[in-house]
VEXDREN-2710 file (C-alpha; in Angstrom, 1 decimal):
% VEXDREN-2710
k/r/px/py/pz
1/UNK/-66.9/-17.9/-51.0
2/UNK/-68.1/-15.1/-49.1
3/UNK/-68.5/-15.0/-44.9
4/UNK/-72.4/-15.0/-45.3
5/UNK/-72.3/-17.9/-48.0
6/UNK/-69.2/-19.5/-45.7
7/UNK/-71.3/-19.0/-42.5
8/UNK/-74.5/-20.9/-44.7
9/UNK/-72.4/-23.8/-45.9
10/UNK/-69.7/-24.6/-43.9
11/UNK/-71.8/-27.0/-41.4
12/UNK/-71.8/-29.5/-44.0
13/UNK/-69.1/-28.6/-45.9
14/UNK/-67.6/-31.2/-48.1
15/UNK/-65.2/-31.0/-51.1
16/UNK/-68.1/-31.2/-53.6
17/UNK/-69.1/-27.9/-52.4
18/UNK/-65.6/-26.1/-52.8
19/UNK/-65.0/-23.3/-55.5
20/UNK/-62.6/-25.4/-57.6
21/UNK/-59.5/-28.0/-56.5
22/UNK/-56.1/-27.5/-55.0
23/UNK/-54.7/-27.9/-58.5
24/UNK/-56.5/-24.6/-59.7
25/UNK/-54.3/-23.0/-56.5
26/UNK/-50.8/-24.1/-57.5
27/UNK/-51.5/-23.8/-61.4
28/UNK/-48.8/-22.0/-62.9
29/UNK/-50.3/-18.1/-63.6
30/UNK/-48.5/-14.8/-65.0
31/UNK/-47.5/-13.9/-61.8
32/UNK/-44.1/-14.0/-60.5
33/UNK/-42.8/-16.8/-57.9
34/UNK/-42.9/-15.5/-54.3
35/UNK/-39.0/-15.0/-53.2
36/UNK/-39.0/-16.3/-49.4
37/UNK/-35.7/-16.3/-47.2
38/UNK/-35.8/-18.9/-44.5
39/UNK/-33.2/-18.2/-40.4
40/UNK/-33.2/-21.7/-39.2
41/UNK/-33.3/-24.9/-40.3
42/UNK/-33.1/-27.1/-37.1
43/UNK/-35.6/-29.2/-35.6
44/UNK/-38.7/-26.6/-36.6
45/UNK/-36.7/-25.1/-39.2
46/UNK/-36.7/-27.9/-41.5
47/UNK/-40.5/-28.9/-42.0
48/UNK/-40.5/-25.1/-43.0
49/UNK/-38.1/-26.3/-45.5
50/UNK/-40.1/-28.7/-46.8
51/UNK/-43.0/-27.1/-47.1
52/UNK/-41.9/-24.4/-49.1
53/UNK/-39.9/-26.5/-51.8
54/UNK/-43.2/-28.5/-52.3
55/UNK/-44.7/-25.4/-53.5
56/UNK/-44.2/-24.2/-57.4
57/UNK/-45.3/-20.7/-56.6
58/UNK/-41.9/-20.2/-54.0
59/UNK/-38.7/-19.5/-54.7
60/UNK/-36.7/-20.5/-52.1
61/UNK/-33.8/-18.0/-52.0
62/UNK/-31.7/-17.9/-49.1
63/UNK/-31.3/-20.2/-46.1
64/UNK/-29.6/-19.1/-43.2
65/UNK/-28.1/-21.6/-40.7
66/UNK/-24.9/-21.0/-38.5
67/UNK/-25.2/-24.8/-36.5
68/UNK/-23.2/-26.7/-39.0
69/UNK/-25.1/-30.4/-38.5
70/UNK/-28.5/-28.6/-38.9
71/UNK/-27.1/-26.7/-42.3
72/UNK/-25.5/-30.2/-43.6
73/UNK/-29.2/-32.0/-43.1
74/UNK/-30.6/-29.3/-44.7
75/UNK/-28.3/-29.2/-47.9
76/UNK/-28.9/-33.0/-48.1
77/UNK/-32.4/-32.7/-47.6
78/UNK/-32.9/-29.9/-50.6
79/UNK/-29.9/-32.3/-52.6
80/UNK/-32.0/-35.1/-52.1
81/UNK/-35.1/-33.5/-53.3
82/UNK/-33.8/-32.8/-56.5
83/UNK/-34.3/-29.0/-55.5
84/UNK/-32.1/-25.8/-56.7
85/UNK/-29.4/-25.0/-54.0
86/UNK/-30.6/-21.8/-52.4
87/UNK/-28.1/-19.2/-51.1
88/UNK/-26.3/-20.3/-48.0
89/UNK/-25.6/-17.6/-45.3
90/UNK/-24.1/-19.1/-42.4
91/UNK/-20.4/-17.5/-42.0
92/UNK/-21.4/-15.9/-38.4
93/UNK/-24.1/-15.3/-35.7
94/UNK/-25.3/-11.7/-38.5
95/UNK/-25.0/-13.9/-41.5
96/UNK/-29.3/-13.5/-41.8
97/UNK/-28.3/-9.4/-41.9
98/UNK/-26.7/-10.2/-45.4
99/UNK/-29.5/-12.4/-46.1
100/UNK/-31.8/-9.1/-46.3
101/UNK/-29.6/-7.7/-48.8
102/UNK/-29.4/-10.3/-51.7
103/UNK/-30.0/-8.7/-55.1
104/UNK/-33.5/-8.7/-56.6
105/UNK/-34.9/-8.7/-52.8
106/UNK/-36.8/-11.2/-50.6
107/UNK/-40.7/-10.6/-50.8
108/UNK/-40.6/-12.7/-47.2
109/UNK/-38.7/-14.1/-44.2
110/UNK/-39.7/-17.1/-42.2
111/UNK/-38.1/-17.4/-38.9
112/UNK/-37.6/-20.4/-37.0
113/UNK/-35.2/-19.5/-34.9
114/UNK/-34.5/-19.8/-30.5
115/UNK/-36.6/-16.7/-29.3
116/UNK/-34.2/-14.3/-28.4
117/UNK/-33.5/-14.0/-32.1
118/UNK/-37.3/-13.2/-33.3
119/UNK/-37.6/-9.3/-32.4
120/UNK/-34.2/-8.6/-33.8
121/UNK/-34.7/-10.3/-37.1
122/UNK/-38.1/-9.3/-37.4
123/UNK/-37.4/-5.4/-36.6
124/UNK/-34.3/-6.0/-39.2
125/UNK/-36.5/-7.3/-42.2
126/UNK/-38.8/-4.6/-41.7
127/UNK/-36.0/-2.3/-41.7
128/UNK/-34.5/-4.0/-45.0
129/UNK/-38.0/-3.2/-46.6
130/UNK/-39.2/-7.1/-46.9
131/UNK/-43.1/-6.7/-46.5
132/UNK/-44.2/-10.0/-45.1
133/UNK/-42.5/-12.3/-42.1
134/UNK/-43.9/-15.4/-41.0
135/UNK/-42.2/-16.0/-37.6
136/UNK/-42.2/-18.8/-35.1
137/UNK/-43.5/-18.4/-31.7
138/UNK/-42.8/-16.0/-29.7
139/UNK/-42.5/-12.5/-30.8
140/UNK/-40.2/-11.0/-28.4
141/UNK/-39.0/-11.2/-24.8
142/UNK/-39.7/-8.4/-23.1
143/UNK/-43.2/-6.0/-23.3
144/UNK/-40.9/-3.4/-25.4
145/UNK/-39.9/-6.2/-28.1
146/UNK/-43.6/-6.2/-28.1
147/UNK/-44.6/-2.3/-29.0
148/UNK/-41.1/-2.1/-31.1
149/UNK/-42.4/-5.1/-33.8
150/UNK/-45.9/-3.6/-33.4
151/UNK/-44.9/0.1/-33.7
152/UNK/-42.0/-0.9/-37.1
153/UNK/-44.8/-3.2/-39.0
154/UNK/-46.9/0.4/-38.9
155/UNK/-43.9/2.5/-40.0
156/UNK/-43.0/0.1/-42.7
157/UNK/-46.8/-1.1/-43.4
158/UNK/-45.6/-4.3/-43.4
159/UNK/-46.9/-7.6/-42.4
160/UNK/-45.7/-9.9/-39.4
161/UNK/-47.2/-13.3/-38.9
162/UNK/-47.5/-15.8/-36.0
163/UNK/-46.9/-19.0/-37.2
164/UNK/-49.0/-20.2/-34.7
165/UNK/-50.3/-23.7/-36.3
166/UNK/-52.8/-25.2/-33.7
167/UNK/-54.9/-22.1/-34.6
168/UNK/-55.1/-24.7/-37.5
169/UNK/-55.8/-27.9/-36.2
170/UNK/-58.6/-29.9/-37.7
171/UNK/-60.5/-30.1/-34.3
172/UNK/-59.8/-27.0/-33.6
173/UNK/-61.4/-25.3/-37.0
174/UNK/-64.4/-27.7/-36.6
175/UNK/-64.8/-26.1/-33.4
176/UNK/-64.5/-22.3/-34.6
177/UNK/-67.4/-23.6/-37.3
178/UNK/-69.3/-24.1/-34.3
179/UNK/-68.7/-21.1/-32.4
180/UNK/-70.2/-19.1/-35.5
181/UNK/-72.8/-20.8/-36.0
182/UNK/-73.5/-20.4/-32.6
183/UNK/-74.0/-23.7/-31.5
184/UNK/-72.2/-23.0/-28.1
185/UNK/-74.0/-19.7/-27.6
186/UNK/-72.6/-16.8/-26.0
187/UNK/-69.2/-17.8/-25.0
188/UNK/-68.9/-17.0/-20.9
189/UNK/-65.7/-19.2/-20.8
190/UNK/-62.5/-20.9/-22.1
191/UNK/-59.5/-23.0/-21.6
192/UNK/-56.5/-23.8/-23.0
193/UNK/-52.6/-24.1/-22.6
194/UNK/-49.5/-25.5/-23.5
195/UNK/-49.5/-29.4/-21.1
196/UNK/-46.4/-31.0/-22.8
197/UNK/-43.9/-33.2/-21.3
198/UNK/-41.2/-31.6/-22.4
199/UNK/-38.0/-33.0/-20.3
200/UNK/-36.5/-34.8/-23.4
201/UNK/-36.6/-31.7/-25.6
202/UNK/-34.8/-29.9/-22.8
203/UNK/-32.3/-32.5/-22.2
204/UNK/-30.3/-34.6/-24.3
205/UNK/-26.7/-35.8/-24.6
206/UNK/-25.3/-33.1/-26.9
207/UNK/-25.9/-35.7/-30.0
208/UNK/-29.2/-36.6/-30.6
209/UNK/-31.9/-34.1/-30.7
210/UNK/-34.5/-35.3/-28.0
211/UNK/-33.5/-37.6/-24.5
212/UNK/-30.9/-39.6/-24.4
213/UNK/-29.4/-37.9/-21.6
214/UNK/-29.6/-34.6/-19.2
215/UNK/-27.1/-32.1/-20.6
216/UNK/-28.6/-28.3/-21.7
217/UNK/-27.0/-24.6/-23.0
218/UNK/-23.5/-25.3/-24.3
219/UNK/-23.5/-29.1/-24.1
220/UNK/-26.8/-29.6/-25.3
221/UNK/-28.5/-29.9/-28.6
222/UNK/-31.0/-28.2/-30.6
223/UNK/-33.1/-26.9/-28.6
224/UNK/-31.8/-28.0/-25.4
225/UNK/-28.9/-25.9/-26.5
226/UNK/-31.1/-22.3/-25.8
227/UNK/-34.7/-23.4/-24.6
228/UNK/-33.9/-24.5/-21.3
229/UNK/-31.8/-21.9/-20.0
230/UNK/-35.0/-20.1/-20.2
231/UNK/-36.4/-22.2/-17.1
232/UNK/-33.1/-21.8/-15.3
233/UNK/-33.7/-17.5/-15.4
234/UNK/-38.1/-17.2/-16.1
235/UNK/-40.7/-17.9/-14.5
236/UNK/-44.1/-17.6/-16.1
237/UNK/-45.9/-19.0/-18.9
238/UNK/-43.2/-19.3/-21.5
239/UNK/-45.3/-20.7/-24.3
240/UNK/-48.9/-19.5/-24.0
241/UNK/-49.6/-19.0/-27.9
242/UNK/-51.1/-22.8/-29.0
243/UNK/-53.7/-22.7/-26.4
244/UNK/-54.5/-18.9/-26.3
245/UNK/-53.9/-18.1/-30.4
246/UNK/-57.4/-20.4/-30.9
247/UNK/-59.5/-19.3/-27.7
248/UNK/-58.3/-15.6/-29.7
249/UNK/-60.1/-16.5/-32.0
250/UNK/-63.3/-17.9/-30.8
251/UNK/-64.1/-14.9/-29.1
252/UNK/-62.6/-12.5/-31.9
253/UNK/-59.2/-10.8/-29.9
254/UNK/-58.6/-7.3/-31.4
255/UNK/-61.2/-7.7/-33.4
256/UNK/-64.4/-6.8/-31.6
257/UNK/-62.6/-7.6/-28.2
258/UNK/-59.7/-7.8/-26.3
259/UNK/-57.8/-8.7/-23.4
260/UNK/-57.7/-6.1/-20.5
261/UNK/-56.1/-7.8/-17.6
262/UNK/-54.1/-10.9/-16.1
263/UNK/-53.3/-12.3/-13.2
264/UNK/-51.0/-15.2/-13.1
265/UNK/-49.8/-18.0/-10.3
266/UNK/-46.6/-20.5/-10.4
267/UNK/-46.2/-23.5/-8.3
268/UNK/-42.9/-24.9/-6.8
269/UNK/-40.4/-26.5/-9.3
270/UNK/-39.3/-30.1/-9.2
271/UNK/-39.6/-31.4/-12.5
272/UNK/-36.8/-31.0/-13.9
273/UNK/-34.5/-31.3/-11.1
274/UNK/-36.4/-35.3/-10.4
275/UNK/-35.4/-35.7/-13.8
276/UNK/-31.8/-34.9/-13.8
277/UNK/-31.5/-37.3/-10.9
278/UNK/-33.2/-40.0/-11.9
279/UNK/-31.2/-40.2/-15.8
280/UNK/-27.9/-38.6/-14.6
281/UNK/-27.5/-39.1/-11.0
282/UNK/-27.6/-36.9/-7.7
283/UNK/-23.8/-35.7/-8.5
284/UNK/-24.4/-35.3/-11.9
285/UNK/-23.0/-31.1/-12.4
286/UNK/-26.7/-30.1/-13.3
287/UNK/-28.3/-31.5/-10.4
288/UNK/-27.4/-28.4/-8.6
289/UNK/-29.2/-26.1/-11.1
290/UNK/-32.0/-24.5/-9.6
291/UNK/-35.1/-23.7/-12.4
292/UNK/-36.9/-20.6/-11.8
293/UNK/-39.8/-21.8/-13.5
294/UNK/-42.7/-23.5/-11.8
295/UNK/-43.8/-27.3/-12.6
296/UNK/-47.3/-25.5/-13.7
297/UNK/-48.0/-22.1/-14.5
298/UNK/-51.7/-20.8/-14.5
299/UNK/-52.7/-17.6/-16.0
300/UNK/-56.4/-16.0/-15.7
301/UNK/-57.3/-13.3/-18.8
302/UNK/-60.5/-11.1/-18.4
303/UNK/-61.8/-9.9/-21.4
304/UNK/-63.7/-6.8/-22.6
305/UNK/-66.9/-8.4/-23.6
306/UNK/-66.9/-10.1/-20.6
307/UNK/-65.2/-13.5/-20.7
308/UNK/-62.5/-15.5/-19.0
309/UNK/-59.8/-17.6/-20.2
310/UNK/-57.6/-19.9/-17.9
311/UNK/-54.2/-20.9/-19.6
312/UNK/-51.9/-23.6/-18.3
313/UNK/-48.1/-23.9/-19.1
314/UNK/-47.2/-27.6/-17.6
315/UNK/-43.9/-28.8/-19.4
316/UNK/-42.2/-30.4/-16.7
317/UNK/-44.1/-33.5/-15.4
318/UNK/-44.8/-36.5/-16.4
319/UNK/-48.2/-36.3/-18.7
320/UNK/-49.7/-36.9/-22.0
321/UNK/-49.7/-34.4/-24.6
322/UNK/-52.9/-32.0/-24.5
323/UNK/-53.4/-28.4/-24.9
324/UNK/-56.5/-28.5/-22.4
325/UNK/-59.1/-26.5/-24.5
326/UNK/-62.4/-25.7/-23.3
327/UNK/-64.5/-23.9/-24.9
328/UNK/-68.1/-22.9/-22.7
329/UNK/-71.0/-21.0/-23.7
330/UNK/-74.6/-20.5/-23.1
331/UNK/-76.1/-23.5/-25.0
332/UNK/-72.9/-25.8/-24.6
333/UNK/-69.5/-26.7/-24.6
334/UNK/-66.3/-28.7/-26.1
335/UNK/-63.8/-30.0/-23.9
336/UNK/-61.0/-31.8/-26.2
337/UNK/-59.1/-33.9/-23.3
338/UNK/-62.5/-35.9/-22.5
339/UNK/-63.5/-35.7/-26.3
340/UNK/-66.8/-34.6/-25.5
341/UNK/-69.3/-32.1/-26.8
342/UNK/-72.5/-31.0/-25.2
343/UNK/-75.1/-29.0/-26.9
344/UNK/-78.4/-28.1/-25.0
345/UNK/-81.5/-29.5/-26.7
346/UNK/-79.5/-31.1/-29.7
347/UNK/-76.7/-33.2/-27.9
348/UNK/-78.2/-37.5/-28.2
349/UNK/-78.8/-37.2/-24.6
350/UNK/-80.2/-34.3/-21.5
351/UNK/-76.9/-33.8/-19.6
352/UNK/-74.9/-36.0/-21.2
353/UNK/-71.7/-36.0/-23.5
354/UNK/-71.8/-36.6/-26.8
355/UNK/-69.0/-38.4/-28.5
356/UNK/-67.1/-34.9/-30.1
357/UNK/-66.2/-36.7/-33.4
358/UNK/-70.2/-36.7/-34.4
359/UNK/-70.2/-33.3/-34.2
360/UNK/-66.6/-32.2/-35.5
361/UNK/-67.2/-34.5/-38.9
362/UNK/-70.3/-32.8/-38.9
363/UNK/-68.9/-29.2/-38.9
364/UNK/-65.5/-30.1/-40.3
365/UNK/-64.3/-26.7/-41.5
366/UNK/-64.1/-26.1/-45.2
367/UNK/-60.3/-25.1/-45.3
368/UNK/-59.5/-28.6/-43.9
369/UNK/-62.4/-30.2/-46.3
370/UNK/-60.6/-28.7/-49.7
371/UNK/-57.1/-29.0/-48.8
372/UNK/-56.7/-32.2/-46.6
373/UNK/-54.8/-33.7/-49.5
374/UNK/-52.8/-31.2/-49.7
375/UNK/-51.5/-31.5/-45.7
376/UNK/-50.6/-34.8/-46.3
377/UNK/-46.7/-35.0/-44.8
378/UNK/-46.8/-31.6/-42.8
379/UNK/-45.8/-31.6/-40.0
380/UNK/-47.9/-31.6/-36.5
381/UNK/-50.5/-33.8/-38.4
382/UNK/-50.8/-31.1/-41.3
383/UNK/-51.5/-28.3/-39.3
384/UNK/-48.2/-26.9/-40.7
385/UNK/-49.4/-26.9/-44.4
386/UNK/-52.0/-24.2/-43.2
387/UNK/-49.7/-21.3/-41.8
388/UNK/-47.3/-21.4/-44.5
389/UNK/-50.4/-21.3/-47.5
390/UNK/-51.7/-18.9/-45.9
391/UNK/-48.8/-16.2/-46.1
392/UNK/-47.8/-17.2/-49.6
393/UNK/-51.2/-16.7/-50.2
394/UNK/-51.1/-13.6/-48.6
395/UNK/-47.9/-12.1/-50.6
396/UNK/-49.5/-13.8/-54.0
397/UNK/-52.7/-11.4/-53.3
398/UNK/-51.1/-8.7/-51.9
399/UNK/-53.4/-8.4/-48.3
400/UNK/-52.7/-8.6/-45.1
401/UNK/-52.1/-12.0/-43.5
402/UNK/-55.2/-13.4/-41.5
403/UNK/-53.0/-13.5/-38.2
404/UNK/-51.5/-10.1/-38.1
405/UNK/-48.7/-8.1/-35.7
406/UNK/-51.7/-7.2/-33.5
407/UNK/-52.2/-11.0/-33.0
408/UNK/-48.9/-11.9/-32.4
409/UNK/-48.1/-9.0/-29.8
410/UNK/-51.7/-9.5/-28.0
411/UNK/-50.7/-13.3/-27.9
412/UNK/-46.7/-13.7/-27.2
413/UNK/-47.2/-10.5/-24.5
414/UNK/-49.1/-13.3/-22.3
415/UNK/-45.4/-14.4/-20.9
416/UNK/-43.9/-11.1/-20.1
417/UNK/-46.9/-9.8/-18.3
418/UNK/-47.5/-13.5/-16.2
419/UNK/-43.5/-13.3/-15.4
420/UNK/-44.5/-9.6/-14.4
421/UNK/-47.5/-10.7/-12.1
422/UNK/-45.8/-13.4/-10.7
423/UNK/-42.7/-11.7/-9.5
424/UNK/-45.4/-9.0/-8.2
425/UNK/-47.3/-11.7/-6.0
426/UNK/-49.6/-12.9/-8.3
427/UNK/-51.1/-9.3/-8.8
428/UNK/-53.4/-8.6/-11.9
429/UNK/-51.5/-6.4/-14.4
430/UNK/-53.0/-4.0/-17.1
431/UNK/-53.2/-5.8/-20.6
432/UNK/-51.9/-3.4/-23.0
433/UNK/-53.7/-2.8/-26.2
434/UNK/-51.1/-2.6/-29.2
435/UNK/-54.5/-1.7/-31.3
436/UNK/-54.4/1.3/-30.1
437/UNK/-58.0/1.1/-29.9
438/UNK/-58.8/-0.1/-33.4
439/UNK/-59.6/-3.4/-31.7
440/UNK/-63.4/-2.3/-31.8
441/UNK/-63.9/-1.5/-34.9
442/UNK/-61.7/-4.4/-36.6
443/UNK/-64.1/-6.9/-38.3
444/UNK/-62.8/-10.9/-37.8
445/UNK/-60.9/-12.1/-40.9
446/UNK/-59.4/-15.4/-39.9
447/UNK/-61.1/-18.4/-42.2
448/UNK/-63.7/-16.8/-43.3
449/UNK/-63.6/-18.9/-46.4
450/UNK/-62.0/-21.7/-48.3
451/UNK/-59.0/-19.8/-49.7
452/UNK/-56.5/-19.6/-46.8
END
């Protein structure tokens, strides 16, 4: 299916009017498995796992896992599955450096590792000559881990992916339908962010994986073991890429457009601290830490066609889960924590919200219309499924993924450049453009059909 046919059908898409079925995409052809390598297998790691033994056009090679527990479940998990035994490399902290070297070569990497790892084991793949890595947000710490993944994917005209899954959600996707069929319009505005109360992934009691107590860094778990150490030393928006990799999207970041500057604002911290206090005590040892990072973290992105976009990081309070999207344009607008739609002249009633499911059956996107069967089990209600097909697809064909480097530096730069305007205060700071200037002449590619 082509953009123009896509663009035609796609409001009333169904899987009658799909180019073939998901078995057709798995069938067995003449062309060689895809040989992936996989750096962590914890908590993320593992649905990564899973998803790639379910497929019979991967070869799961190599696993790479230094925390013993996580390797074992792993192992048991594969053993349990009735799956071959890939190559183990977990004998030190650079066991994943002899992972790049296995004879006949790894055609990928996926990385689900804590984020200090990423730009080393991304710049190290390249480096080893592995054309395609699917990492896990974020891309790098600093700005420079930025420019070096962008600046190493040119040299070795490779391929780095942001496995950014909500850019996948079903809602989500419906919503995209929308934008190009222009039932919102122009776009003037949009919203998004990363609202997740997060306190019981960054505490535990050293055993279980989430809660149970409020121990972090060497007596903690998973990722209470490395993620929050990074509120103890940061402050900015540490996880900006589910709510701004969509909004990127709608508007057509690097492709057509981009972001040109930022201005972000932190309030006081408390969260974490109440926390401690009210599961461990006032003289528990860690209720003298003092977190760097605000309770809520607000960023404000112009754009160079002319929009804005308002990110919130918010992982320390009490709250439900949402991601806070807006999306606002000239005829309309989505806003997914009322689970409304409005559409000028078309919505049931003048100046009133429409139920959003009405619409987002309506315009269900046809990537979630053929393959829904096949996201059944991924994780994060199938979004999962999505980000891995689409970079085996990618390696099967031999393209470039449809979230590229240029993505996943334009998105993951967001928290070095708000920890930069914060510690500035709050002053708007250049956005730099790892295009290079190509942005304006870059067509959109993301879901443009059915395929992946």
């Amino acid at each position: 299916m082509n953009r123009k046919d896509f663009v035609r059908t796609s409001g009333l898409a169904t899987a009658g009017l799909m180019l073939g079925t998901v078995t057709n995409v798995f069938a067995k052809d003449d062309r060689p498995k895809v040989r992936i390598g996989l750096i962590g297998v914890g908590a993320r790691g593992i649905g990564h796992l899973d998803l790639l033994m379910r497929r019979d056009d991967v070869d799961l090679v190599a696993i790479c896992e230094v925390e013993p527990r996580a390797l074992e479940n792993a192992k048991n998990y594969i053993a349990k599955n009735n799956k071959k035994m890939p190559l183990i490399f977990s004998e030190s902290n650079d066991a994943w450096k002899k992972m790049y070297e296995i004879n006949g070569g790894l055609d990928a990497v996926v990385i689900a590792t804590p984020w200090e790892l990423h730009t080393p084991m991304i710049l190290g793949a390249l480096k080893a000559g592995i054309k395609y890595v699917g990492t896990e947000v974020v891309l790098g710490i600093t700005l420079q881990d930025h420019w070096d993944v962008v600046r190493a994917a040119e040299k070795y005209n490779a391929h780095v992916m942001m496995l950014e899954n909500v850019c996948y959600r079903r809602d989500v996707m419906a919503v995209l339908n929308m934008v190009r069929q222009g039932l919102f319009g122009e776009l003037i505005h949009l919203q998004g962010g990363y609202q997740h109360d997060l306190r019981e992934v960054k505490f535990n009691d050293g055993i279980h994986t989430y809660g149970h107590g409020v121990e972090f860094g060497e007596k903690g778990y998973s990722e209470a073991h490395w993620r929050t150490n990074h509120s103890v030393t940061r402050n900015g928006d540490l996880y900006p890429t589910h709510g701004i990799g969509p909004i990127a999207h709608y508007i057509n970041i690097n492709r057509g457009n981009r972001f040109t500057s930022l201005c972000s604002f932190s309030s006081k911290s408390r969260g974490l601290h109440n926390h401690i206090v009210k599961l461990g005590g006032p003289n528990h040892p860690n209720a003298s830490v003092k977190f760097k990072l605000g309770d809520v973290v607000t960023t404000s992105i112009n754009c160079a066609n002319g929009e804005t976009i308002l990110l919130q990081h918010d992982t320390d309070l009490p709250r439900p889960y949402t991601l806070g999207f807006r999306v606002q344009g000239t005829e309309g607008l989505w806003m997914d924590v009322a689970n409304s739609i409005y559409i000028q002249d078309k919505s049931n009633n003048n100046d009133q919200w429409d139920v959003a499911r009405q619409w987002l059956d309506k315009y269900d996107h046809p990537l979630w219309a053929r393959w829904s069967k096949e996201t059944a089990g991924a994780g994060h209600g199938g979004m999962d499924f999505f980000v891995i097909h689409a970079l085996v697809e990618s390696i099967k064909n031999k393209v470039a993924t449809p979230m590229d480097v240029y993505d996943a530096a334009a998105w993951s730069a967001i928290t070095p450049l708000s920890e930069q305007s914060i510690a500035n205060g709050n002053k708007t700071v250049e956005f730099p453009d790892f295009t290079d200037g190509k942005w304006a002449e870059r067509k959109p590619v993301f879901a443009l059909t059915d395929a992946f």
